[in-house]
N, C-alpha and C positions, 0 to 999 in steps of 0.2 A: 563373324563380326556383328550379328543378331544382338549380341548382348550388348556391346560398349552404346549402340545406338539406343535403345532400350534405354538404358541408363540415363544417356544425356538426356534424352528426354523426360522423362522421369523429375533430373533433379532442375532441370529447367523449367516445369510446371511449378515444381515444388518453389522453385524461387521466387517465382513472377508471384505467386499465392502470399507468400511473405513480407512481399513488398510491401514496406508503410502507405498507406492511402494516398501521401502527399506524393509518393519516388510514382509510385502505380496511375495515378489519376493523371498527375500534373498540376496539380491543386496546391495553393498555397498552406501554411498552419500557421496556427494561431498558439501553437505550444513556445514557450519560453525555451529557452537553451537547458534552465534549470530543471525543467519536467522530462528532460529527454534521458536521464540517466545521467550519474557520476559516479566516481571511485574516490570514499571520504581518504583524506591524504592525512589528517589530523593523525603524528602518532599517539595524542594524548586518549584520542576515542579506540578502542580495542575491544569495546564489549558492545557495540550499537544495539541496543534491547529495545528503542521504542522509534516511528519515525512521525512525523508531523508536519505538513506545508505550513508558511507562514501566512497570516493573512493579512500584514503589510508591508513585506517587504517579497516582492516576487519571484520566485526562483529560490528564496532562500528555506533550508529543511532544519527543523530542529531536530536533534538529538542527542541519545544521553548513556553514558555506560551503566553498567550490571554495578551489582554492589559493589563496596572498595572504594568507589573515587572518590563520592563527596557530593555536596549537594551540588552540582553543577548541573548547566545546561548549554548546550553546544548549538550555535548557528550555523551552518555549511552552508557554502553558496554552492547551489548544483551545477552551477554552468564551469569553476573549475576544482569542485573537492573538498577546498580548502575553509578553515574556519574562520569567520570574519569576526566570530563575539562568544566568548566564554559567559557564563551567569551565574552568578554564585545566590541560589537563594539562603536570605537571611532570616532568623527567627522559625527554624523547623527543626532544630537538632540534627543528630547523624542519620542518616537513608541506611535503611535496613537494606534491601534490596527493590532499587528501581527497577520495574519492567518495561514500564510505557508512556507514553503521552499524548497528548491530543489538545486540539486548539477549538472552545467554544466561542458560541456568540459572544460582542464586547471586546473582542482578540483577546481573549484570556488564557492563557496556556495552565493546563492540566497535567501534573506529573505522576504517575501513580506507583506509589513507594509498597507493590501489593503482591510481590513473590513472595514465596516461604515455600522452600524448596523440600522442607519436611511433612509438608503437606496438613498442617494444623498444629503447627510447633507455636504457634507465636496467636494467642487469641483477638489480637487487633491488627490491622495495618492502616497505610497510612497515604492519603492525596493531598496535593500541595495544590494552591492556586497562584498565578500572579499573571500580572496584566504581559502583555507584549511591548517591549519596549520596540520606543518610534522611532531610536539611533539604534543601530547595531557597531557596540564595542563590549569590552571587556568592563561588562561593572555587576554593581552587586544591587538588588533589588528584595527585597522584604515581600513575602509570602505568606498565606493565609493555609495554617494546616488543621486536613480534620482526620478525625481516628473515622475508620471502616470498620465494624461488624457484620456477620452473615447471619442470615435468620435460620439456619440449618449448619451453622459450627462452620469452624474455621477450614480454611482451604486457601491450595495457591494457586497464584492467578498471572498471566502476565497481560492481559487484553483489557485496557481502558479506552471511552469513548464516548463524548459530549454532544450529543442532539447539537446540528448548528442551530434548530430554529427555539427546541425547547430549553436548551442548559442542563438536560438531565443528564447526569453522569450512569453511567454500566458500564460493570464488569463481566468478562468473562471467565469462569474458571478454568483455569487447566488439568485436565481427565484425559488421558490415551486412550479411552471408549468412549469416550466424548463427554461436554462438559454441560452448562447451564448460562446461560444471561442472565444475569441478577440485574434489577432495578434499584436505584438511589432514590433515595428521597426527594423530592419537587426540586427542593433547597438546600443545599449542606450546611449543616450546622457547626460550628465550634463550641455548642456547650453539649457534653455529652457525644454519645456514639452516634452514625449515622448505619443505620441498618441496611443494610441491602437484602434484597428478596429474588429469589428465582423465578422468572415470568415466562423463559421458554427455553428447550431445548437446544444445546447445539452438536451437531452430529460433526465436529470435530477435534483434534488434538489440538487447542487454539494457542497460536503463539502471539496474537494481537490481530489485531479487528478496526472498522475503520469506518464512518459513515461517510457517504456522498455529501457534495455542498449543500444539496438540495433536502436532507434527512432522509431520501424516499427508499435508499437502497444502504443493504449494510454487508459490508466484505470482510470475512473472516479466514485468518490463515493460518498454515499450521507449519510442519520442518515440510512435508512433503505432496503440500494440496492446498484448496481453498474453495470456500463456498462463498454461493451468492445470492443473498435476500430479498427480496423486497419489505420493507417497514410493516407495511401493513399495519398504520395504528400501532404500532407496539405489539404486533403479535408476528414475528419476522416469518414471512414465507420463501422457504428457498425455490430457487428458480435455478440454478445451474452452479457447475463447478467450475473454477476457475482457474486459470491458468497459470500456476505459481512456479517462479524458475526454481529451478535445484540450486541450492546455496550451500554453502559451510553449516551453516547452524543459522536458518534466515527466524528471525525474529519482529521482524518492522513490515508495516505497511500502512499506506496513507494513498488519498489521494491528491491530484496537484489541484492548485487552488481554482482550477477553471474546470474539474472535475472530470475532463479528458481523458485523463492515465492515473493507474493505480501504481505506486513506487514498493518495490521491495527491497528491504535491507537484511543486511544479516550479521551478526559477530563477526568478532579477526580484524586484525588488523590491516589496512587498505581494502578495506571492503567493499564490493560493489553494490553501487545500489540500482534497481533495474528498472526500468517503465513499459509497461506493458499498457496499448488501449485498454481502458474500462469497460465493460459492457457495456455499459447503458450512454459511451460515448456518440454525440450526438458525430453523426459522417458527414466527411468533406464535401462543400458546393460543387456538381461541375463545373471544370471550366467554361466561363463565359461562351458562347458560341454552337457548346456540345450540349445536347442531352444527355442526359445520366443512361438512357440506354447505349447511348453508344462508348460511355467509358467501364461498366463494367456488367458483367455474364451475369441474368437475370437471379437474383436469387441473393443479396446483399453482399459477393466475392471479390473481393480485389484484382482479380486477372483480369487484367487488359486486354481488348480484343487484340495488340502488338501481340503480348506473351503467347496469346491462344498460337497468332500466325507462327509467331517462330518454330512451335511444338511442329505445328503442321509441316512447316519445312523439314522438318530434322526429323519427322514419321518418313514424310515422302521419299527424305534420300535413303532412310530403311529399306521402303520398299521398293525403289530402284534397284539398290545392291543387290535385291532378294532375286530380282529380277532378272540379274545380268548373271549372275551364280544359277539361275537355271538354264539360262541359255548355256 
């Protein structure tokens, strides 16, 4: 019986470890129902390629299919799946293939029409801009498009992402030995091409990338991994890997507008989208009363000194049995 005891303990650490900060502490959160995860219900969404918080309506996530659909843009409310607002942008012609999107400063949403799955088949591609509309329904909104060039030849891309503080748009390429950060121009232009430049490496198979509210950290990810940067000025220093779930074919991440959790999506239909804490998510108050020593084992862990005792108990009756099987 050595082992089943073993065991239980084992996955009983492992649980208490897992605990969200709020179940583990006792600690209230301040996450919206929308940041905690959903499963889009939408059968019209089948290809979710790009994911995005909204920045005035809370809890709600943009998203958008792979090429095929059409110029549309989908609202999901996180808290139940479902889509609350279709958006048809107008004045942009047919979407070659959408990958991603992002929401800059001014609530402006960014769409980026920047796959080309032949990998330099198509020597331009193309980003749409338009404001965030302050109702969410079912209407059509007029859009500002500008052509994209690479200063080093064409290539496909699916990782778009707008500086909240600067407005600068980058791209990420897609490369399975890893790809590049290209920089946008200050300002996009509509007359003529807007160049983009390569300014740093990225040491992954990037399927979309994602800045902090704050601009300071930037999250890039891939089918099977993800890193984590710090800004650094424009010169992104990674600092650790991150914790990316295994998905169908996951494509999307953002994070929620209070910058807590990082959301992942992925293609398929009824797809889940997942929240996992952000690194750099600021940790729950103790409860009023306790010290932060006494709610969790010194060294930033979620285990409860509860968790620790019960472990304890469920060793001890181990070593009882061990005990009475020698006798």
């Amino acid at each position: 019986m050595r082992r089943p005891f073993a065991v239980l303990a084992a996955v009983l650490l492992a649980g208490a470890c897992t605990l969200p900060a709020s179940a583990a502490e006792g600690t209230g959160s301040t996450v919206s129902a929308g940041d905690k995860g959903f499963t889009i219900t939408d059968p019209r969404i089948t290809e979710s390629s790009g994911l995005a918080a909204s920045h005035l309506h809370p809890g709600i996530y943009w998203t958008h299919n792979d090429s095929g659909d059409g110029p549309y843009i989908y609202a999901v409310d996180g808290a139940t799946g479902k889509t609350v607002a279709r958006v048809t942008l107008r004045g942009i012609g047919a979407p070659r293939d959408v990958e991603a999107i992002s929401i800059g400063p001014h609530n402006e949403i960014y769409v980026g029409d920047i796959g080309d799955n032949f990998d330099g088949r198509w020597p331009y591609v193309w980003i749409y801009r338009l404001p965030e509309p302050k109702v969410l329904k079912d209407q059509t909104i007029t859009a500002t498009q500008y052509v994209v060039k690479y200063s080093n030849g064409p290539r496909n891309a699916e990782s778009l992402l707008v500086h909240p503080k600067t407005g600068r748009v980058y791209i990420i390429d897609k490369k399975e030995d890893g790809g590049h950060l290209y920089e946008g121009p200050a300002t996009l232009s509509t007359s003529g091409a807007n160049i983009f430049k390569p300014i740093a490496p990225i040491d992954l198979w990037a399927t979309d990338a994602t800045f902090s509210p704050d601009g300071d950290h930037l999250a890039v990810r891939g089918y099977l991994g993800g890193i984590y940067y710090s800004w650094n000025d424009g010169h992104p220093k990674r600092t650790e890997m991150l914790d990316v779930p295994l998905q169908g074919q996951g494509e999307g991440i953002t994070y929620s507008a209070d910058g807590t959790k990082l959301l992942y999506s992925s293609e398929g239909s009824d797809s889940e989208v997942i929240a996992k804490d952000a690194p750099d998510s600021p940790k729950p108050s103790p409860t009023p009363g306790n010290g932060s020593s006494n709610n969790s084992v010194t060294g930033g862990s979620h285990v409860t000194w509860g968790a620790v005792a019960l472990v304890v108990v469920v060793v001890g009756l181990f070593g009882l049995g061990r005990l009475r099987r020698r006798r």
